[in-house]
Backbone as a ProteinNet text record, in pm:
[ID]
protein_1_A
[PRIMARY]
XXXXXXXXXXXXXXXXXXXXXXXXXXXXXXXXXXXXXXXXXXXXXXXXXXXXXXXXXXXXXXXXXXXXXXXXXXXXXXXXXXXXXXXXXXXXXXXXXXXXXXXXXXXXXXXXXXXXXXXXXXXXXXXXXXXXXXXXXXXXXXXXXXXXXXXXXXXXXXXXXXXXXXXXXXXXXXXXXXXXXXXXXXXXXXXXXXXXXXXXXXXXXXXXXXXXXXXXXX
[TERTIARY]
2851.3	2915.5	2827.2	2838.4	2769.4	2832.2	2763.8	2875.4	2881.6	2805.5	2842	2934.2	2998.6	3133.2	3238.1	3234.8	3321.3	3412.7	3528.6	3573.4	3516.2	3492.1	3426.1	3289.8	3206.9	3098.7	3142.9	3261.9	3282.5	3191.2	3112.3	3042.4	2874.8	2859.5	2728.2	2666.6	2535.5	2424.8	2367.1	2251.8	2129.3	2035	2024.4	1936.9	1961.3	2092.9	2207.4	2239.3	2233.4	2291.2	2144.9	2025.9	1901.4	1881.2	1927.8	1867.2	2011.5	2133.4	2188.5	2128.2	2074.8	2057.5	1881.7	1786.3	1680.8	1711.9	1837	1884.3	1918.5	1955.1	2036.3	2139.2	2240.5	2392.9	2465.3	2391.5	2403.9	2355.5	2448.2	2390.4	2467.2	2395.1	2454.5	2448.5	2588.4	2568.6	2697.9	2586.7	2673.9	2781.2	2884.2	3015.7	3032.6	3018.2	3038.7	3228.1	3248.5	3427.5	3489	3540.3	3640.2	3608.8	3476	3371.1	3465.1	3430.1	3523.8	3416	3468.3	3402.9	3448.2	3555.5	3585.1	3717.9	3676.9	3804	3931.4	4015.4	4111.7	4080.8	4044.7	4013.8	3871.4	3769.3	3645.2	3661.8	3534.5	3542.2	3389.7	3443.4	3366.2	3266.1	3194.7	3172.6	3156.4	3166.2	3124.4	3284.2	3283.7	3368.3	3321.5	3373.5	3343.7	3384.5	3327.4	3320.8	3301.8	3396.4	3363.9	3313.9	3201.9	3111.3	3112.1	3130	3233.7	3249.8	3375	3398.7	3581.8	3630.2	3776.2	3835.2	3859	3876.1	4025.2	4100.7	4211.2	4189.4	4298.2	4325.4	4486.2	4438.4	4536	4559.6	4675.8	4761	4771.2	4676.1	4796.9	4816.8	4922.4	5000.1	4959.2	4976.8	4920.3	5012	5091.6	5188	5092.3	4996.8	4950.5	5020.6	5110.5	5200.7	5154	5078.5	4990.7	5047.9	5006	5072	4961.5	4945.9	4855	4867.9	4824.5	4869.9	4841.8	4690.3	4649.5	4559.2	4525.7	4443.6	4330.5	4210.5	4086.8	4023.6	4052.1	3954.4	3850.2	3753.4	3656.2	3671.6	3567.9	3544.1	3685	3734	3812	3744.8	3789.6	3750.4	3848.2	3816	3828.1	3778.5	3850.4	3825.4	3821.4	3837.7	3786.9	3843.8	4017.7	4026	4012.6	3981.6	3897.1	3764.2	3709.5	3584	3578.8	3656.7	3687.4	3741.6	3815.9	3907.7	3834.4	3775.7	3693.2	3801.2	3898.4	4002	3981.9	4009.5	4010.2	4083.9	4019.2	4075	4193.5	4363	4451.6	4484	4393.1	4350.7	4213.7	4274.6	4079.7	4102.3	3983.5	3898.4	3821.1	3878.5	3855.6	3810.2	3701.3	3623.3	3753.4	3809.3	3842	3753.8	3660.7	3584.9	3415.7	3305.9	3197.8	3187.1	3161.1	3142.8	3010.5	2996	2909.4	2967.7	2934.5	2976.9	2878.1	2926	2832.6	2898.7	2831.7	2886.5	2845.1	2944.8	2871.9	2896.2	2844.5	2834.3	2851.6	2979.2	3106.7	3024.2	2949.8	2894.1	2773.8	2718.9	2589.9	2618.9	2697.9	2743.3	2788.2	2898.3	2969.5	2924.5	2758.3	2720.7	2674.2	2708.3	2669.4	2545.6	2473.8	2300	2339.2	2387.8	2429.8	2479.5	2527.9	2617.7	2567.2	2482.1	2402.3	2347.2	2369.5	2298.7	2390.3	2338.2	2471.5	2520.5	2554.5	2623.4	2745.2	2741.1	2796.2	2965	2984.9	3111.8	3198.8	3132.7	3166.5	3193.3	3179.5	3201.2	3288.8	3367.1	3452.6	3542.2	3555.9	3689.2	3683	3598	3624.6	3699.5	3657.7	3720.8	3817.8	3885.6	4005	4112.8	4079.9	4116.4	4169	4102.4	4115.3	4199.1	4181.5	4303.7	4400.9	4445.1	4579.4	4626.3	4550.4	4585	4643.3	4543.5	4555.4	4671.1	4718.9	4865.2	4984.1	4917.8	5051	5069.9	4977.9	4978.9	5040.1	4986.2	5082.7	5207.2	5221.3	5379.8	5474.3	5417.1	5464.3	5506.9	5385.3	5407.1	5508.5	5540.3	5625	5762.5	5787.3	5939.1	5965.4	5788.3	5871.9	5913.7	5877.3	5935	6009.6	6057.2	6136.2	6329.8	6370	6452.4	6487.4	6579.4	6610.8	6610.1	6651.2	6714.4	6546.4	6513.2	6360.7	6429.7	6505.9	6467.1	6479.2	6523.2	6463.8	6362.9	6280.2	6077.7	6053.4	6102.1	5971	6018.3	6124.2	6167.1	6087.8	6083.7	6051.3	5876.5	5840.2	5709.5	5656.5	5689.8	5729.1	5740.3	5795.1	5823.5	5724	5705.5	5613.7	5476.9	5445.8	5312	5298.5	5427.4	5452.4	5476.2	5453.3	5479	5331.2	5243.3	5112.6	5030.3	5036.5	4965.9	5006.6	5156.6	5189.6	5215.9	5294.4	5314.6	5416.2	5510.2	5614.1	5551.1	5381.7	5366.6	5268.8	5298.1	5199.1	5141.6	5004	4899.9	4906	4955.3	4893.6	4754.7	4762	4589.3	4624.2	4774.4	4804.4	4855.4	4814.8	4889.4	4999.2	5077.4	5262.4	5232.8	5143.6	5159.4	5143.8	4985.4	4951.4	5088.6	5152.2	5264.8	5393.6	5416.7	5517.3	5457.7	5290.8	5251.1	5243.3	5247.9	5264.8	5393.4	5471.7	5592.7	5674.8	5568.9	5664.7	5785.7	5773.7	5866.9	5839.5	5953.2	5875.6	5896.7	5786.6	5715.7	5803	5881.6	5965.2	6112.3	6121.3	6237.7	6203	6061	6042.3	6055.2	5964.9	5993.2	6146.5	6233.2	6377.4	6407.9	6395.6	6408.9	6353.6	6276.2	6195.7	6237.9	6300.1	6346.3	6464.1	6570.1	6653.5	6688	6532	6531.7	6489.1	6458	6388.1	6561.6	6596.8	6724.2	6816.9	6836.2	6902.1	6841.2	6742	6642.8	6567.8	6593.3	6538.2	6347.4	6311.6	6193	6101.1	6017	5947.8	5817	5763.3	5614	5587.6	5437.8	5354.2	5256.8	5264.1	5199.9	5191.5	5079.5	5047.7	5060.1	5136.3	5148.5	5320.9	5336.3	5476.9	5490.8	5619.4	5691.1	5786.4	5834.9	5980.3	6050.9	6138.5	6246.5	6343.8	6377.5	6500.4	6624.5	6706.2	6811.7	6968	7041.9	7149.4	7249.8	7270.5	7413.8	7528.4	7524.3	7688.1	7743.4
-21041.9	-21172.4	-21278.5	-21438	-21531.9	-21565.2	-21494.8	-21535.9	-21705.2	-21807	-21955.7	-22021.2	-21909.1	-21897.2	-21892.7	-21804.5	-21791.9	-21897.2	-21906.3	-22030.5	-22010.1	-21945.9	-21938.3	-22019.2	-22049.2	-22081.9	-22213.8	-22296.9	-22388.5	-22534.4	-22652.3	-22697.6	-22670.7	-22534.1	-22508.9	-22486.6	-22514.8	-22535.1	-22402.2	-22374.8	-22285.2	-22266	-22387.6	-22414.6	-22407.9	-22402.8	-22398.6	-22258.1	-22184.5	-22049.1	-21950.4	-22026.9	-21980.6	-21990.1	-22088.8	-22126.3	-22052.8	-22011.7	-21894.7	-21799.6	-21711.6	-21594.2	-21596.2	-21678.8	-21690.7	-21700.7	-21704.1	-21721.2	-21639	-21504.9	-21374.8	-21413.7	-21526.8	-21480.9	-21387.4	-21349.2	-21274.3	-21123	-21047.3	-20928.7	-20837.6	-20775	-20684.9	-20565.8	-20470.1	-20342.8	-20252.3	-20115	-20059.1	-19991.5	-19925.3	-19815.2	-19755.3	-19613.1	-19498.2	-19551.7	-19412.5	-19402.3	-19308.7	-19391.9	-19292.8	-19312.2	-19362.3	-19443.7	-19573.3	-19543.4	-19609	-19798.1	-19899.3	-20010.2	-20030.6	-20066	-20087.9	-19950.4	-19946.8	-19859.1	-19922.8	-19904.2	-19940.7	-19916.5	-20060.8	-20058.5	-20095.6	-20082.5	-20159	-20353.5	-20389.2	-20530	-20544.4	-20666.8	-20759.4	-20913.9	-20925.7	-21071	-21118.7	-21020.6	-21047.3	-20999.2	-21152.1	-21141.3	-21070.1	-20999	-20960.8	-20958.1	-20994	-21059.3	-20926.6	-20912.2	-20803.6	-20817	-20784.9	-20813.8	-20713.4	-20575.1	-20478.8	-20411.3	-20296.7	-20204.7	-20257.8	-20152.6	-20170.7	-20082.7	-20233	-20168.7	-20141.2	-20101.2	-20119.5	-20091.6	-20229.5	-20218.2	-20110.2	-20007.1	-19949.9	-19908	-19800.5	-19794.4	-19667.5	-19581.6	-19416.8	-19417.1	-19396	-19354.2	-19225.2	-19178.8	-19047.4	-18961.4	-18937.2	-18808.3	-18765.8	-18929	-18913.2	-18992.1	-19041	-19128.1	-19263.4	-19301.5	-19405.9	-19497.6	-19646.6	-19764.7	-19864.7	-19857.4	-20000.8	-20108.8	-20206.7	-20302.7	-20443.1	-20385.8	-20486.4	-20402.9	-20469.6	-20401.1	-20556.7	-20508.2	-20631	-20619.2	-20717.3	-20684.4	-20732.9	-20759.8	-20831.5	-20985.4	-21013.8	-21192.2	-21195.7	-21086.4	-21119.2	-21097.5	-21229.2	-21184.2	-21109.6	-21064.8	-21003.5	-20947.8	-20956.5	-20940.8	-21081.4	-21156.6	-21293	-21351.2	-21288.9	-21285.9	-21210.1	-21091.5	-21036	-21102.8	-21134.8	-21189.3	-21295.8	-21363.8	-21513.5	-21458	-21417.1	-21343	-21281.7	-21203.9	-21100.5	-20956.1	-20963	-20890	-20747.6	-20619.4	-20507.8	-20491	-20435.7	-20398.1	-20309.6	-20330.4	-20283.9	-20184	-20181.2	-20154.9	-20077.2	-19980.5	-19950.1	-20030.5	-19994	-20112.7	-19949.6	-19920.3	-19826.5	-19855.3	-19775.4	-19823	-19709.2	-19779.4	-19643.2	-19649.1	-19731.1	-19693.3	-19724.5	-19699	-19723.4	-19891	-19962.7	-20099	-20098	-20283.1	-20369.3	-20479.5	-20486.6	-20565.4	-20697.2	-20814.1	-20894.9	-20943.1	-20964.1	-20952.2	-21110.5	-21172.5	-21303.2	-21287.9	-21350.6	-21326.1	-21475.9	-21463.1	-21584.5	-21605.3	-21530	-21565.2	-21672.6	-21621.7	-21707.3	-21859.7	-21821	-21939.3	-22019.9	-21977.2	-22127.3	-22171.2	-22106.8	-22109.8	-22291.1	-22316.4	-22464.8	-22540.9	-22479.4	-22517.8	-22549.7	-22503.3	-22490.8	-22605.8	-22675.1	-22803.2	-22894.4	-22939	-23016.4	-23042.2	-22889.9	-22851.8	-22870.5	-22879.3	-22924	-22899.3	-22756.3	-22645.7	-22611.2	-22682.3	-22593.9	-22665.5	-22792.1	-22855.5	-22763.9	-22761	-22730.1	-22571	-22522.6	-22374.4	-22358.3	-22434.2	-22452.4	-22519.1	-22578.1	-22626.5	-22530.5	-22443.5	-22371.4	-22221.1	-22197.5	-22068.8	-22139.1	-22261.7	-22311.7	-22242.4	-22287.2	-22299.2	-22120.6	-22083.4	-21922.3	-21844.1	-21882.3	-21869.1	-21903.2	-22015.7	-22069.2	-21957.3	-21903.1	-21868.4	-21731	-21711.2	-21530.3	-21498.4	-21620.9	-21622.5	-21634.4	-21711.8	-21693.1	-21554.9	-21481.8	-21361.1	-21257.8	-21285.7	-21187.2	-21208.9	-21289.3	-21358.7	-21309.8	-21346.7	-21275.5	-21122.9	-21073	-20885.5	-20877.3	-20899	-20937.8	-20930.2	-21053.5	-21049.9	-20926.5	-20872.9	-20779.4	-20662.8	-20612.8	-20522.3	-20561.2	-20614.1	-20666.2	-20658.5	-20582.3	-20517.3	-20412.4	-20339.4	-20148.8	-20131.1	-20193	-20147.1	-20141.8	-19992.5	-19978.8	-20078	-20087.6	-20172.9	-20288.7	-20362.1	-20480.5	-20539.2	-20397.6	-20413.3	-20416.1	-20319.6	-20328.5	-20475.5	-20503.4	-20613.6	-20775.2	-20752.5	-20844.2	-20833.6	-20762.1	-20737.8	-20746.9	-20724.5	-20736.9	-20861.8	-20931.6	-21068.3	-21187.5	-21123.8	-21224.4	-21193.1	-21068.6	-21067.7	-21139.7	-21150.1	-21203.5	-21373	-21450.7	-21554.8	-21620.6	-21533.3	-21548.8	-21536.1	-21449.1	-21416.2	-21483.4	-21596	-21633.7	-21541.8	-21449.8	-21326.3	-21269.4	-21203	-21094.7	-20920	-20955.1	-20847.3	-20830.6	-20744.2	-20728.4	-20591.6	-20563.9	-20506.6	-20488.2	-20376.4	-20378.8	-20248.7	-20318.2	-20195.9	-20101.3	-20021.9	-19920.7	-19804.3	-19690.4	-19572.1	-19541.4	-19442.8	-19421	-19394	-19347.8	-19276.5	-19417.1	-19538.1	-19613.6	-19717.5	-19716.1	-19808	-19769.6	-19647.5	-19621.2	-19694.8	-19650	-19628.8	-19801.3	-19873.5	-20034.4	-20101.6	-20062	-20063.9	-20011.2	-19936.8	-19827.6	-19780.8	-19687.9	-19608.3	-19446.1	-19370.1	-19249.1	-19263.9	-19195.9	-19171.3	-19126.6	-19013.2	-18977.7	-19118.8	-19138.1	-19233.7	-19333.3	-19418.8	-19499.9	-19462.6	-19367.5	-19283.5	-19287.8	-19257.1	-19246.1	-19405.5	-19475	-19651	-19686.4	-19660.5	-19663.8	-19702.5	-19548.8	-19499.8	-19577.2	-19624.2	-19626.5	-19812	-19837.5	-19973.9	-19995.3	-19885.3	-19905.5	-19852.7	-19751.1	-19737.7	-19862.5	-19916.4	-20045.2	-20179.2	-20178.4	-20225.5	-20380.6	-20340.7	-20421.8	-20515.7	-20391.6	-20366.1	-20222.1	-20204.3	-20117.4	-20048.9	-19974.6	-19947.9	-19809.2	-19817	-19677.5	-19717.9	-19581.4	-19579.7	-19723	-19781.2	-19899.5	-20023.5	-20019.8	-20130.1	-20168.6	-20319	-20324.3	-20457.1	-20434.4	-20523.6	-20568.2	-20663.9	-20783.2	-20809.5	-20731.9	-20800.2	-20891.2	-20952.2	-21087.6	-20953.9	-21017.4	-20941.1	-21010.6	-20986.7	-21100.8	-21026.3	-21202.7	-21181	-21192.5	-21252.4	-21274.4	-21174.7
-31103.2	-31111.2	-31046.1	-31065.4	-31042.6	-30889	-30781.5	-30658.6	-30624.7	-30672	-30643.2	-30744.3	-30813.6	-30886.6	-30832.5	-30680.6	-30597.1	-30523.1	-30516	-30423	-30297.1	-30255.3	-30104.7	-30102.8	-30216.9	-30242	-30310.8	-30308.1	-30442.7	-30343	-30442.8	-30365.2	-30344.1	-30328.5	-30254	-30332.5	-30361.3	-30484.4	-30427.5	-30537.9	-30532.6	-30433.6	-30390.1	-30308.1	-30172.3	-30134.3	-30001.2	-30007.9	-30109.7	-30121.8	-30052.2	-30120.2	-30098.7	-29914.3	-29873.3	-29738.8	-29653.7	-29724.2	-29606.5	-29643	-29725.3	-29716.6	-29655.7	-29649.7	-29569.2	-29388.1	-29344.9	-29209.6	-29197.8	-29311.8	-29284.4	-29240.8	-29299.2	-29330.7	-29472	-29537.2	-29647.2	-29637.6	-29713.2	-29693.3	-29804.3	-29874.9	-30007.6	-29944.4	-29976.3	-29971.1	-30057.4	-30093.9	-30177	-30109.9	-30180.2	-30150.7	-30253.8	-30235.9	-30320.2	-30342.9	-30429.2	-30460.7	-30292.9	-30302.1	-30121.3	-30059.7	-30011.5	-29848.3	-29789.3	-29699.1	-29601.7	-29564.2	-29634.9	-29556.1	-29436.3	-29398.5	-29234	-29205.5	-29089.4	-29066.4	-28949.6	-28916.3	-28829.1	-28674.5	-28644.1	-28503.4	-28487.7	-28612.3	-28626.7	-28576.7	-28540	-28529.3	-28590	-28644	-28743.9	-28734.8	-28748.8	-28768.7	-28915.9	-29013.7	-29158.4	-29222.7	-29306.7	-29414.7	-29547.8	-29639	-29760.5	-29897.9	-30011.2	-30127.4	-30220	-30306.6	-30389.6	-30536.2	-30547.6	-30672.1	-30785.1	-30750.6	-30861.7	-30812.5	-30870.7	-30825.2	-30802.6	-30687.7	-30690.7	-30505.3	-30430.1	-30279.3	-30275.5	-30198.2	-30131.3	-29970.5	-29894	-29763.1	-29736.3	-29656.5	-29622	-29488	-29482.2	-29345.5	-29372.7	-29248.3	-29200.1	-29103.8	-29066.4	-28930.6	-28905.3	-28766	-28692.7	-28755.2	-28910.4	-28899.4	-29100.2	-29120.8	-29222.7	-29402	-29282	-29425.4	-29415.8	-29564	-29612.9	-29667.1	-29619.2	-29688.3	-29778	-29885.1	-29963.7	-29925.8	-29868	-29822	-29919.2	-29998.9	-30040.1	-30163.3	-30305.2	-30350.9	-30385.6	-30360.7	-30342.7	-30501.2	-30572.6	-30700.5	-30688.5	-30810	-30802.8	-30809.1	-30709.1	-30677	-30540.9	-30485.4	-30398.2	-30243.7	-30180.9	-30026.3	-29926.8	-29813.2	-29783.7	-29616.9	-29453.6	-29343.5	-29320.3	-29368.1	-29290	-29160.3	-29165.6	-29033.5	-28926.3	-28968.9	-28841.1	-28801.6	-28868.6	-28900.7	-28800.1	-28792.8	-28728.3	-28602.1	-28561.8	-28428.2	-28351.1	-28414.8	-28373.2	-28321.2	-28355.4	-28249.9	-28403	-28296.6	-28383.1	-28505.8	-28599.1	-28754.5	-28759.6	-28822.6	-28818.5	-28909.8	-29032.5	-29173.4	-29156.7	-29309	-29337.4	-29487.8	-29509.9	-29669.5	-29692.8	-29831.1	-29906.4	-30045	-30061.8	-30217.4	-30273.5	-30400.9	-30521	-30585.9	-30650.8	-30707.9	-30668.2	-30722.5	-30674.8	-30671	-30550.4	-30526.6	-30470.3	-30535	-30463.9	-30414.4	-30223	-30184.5	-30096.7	-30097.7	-30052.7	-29922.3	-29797.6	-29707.7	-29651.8	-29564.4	-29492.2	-29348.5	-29252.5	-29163.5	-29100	-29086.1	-29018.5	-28884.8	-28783.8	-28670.4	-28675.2	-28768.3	-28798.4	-28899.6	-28968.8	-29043.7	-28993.3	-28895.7	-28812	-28656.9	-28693.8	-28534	-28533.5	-28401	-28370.8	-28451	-28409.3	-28425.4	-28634.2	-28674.7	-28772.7	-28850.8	-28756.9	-28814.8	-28870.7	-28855.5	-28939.2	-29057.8	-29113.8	-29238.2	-29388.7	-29436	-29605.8	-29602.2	-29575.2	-29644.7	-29521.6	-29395.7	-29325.3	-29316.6	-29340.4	-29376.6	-29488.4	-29576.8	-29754.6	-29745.4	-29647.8	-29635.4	-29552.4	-29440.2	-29378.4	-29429.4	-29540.2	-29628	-29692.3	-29744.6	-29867.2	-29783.2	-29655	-29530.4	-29535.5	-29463.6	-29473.7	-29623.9	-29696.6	-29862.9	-29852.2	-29869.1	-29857.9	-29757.1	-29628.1	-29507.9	-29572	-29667.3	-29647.9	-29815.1	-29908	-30006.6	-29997.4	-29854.9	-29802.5	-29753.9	-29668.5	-29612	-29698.7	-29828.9	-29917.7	-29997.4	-29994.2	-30086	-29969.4	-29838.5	-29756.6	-29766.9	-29749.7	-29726	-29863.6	-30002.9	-30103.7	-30110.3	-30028.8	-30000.5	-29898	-29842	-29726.1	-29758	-29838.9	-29915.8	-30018.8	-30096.1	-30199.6	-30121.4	-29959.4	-29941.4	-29827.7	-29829.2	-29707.7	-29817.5	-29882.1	-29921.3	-29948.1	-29878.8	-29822.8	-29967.1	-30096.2	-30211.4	-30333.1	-30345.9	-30397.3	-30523.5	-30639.3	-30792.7	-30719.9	-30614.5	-30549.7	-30561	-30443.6	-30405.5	-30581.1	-30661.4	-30785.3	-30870.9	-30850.6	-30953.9	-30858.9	-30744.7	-30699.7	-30695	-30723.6	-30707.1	-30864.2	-31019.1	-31105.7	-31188.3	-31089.3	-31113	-31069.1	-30992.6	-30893.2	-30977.6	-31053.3	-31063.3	-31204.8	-31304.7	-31446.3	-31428	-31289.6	-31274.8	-31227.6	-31182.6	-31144.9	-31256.3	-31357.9	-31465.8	-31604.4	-31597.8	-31655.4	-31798.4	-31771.6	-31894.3	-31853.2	-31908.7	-31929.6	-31901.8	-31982	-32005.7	-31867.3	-31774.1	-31674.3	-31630.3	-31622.7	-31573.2	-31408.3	-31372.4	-31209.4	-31167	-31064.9	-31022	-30944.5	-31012	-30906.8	-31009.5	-30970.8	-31025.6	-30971.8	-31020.1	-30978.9	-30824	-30764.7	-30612.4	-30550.5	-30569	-30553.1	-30529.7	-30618.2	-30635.5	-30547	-30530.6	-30455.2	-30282.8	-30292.8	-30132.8	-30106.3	-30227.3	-30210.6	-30199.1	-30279.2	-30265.9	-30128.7	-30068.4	-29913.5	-29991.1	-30022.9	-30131.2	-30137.3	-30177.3	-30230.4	-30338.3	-30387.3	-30525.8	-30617.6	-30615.5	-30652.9	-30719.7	-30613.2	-30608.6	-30724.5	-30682.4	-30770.2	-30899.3	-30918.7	-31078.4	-31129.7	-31058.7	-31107.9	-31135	-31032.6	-31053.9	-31159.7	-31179	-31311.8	-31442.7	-31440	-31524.5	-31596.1	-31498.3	-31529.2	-31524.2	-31487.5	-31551	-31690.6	-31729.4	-31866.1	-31958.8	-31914.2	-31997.5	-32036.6	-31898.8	-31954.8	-31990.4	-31987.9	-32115.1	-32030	-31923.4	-31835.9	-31824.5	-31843.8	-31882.1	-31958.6	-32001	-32072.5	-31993.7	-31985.8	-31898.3	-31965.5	-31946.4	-32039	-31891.8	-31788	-31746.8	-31654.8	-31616.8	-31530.7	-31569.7	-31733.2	-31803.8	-31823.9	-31777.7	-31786.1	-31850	-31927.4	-31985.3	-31954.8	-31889.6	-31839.5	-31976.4	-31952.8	-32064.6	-32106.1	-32189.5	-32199.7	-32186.1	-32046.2	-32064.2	-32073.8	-32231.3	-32247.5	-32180.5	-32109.2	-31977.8	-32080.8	-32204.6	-32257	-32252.3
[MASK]
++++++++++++++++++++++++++++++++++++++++++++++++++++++++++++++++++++++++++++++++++++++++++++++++++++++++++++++++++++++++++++++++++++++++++++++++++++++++++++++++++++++++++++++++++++++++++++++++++++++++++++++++++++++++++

C-alpha cells in the first residue's frame, strides 16, 4: 500500500516522508502467521501501521480464556497509546496471518528539537485525528458487549458494522470461535443464537458472511 495514503500521513509530502525515515523514525518489519508483535506488559515508543497481512489485539487471563479485543486490518494503526504513555501493554498484537508492518517511532517524532520542521505540526493533528477515532471504535466495542443477553452483543455488533459499511449485507474478519472470543461469548451459545436468528428470518449468514433482514412488525 501507498503509506502517504494513510491518515496518519494526510498532509505530508514525499519529501517530509523521506526526511523522517533519514532521522530513523521509520522502521519496516516483517511477522510470520502466530508471532507475537507486542506482548502484554511490553512498553513501546513506536506506533504501528499495517501494510498487509491481518493482526488481532487480544486478552488471556492466567486460567487461558481469550478475549479479541480488536481485529487491525490493513492501513490500520495501532499501539499509539502505549506509544505516547509509555505505560505497559495490557494486550498482545498477534499476526493471523503473515504481515508487513511499518513502525513509527512517537519518541523521535515528537521530540522537541523537532518542532520546527514541516512535518512535525501535520503529524500531530493527524495523532490527534486518530486518538479521537480510536476512542470511538472502543467505545462502540464497549456497548456491543456491555449486554448479559448474547442476540443483543451479535445484533448490536451486526448493526453497527451494516451502518459503517453502509450495507445490510456484512463481511466480518472473524471466524465462529473468533466471533464468540469478540463477542465474550461461548462459542457454542453463539452458534445456537445464530441459529435461531436466522429461523425467524432476522437475518441470513454462510459462514462469515451476513445478511440483515427487513423484518415486518405488522
Amino acid at each position: 500500500m501507498d503509506v502517504l495514503k494513510n491518515p496518519i500521513f494526510h498532509g505530508i509530502t514525499e519529501e517530509e516522508y523521506r526526511e523522517l525515515d533519514a532521522i530513523g523514525c521509520t522502521r519496516r518489519a516483517a511477522c510470520k502467521k502466530e508471532r507475537t508483535v507486542f506482548r502484554a506488559g511490553d512498553r513501546t515508543t513506536e506506533l504501528g501501521i499495517l501494510l498487509s497481512g491481518e493482526l488481532y489485539i487480544e486478552n488471556t487471563d492466567l486460567w487461558g480464556n481469550r478475549i479479541i479485543l480488536h481485529h487491525i486490518s490493513v492501513g490500520e494503526a495501532f499501539a499509539e497509546t502505549y506509544a505516547l504513555s509509555r505505560i505497559p501493554m495490557m494486550a498482545d498484537v498477534i499476526a493471523s496471518r503473515d504481515s508487513l508492518i511499518l513502525f513509527l517511532d512517537l519518541e523521535k517524532l515528537l521530540d522537541r528539537k523537532n518542532s520546527s520542521r514541516s512535518w512535525h505540526m501535520k503529524f500531530l493533528q493527524n495523532l490527534l485525528q486518530l486518538s479521537a477515532a480510536k476512542n470511538i471504535a472502543w467505545s462502540g466495542r464497549m456497548l456491543c458487549i456491555s449486554s448479559r443477553h448474547i442476540r443483543t452483543r451479535i445484533m448490536t455488533y451486526l448493526s453497527a458494522e451494516a451502518v459503517r459499511l453502509g450495507s445490510r449485507e456484512v463481511v466480518i474478519p472473524f471466524n465462529r470461535q473468533q466471533m464468540a472470543d469478540y463477542l465474550n461469548v461461548d462459542r457454542s451459545a453463539l452458534s445456537r443464537e445464530l441459529g435461531k436468528l436466522q429461523e425467524e428470518g432476522i437475518l441470513s449468514f454462510r459462514k462469515n458472511k451476513f445478511l440483515l433482514l427487513d423484518v415486518d412488525t405488522e
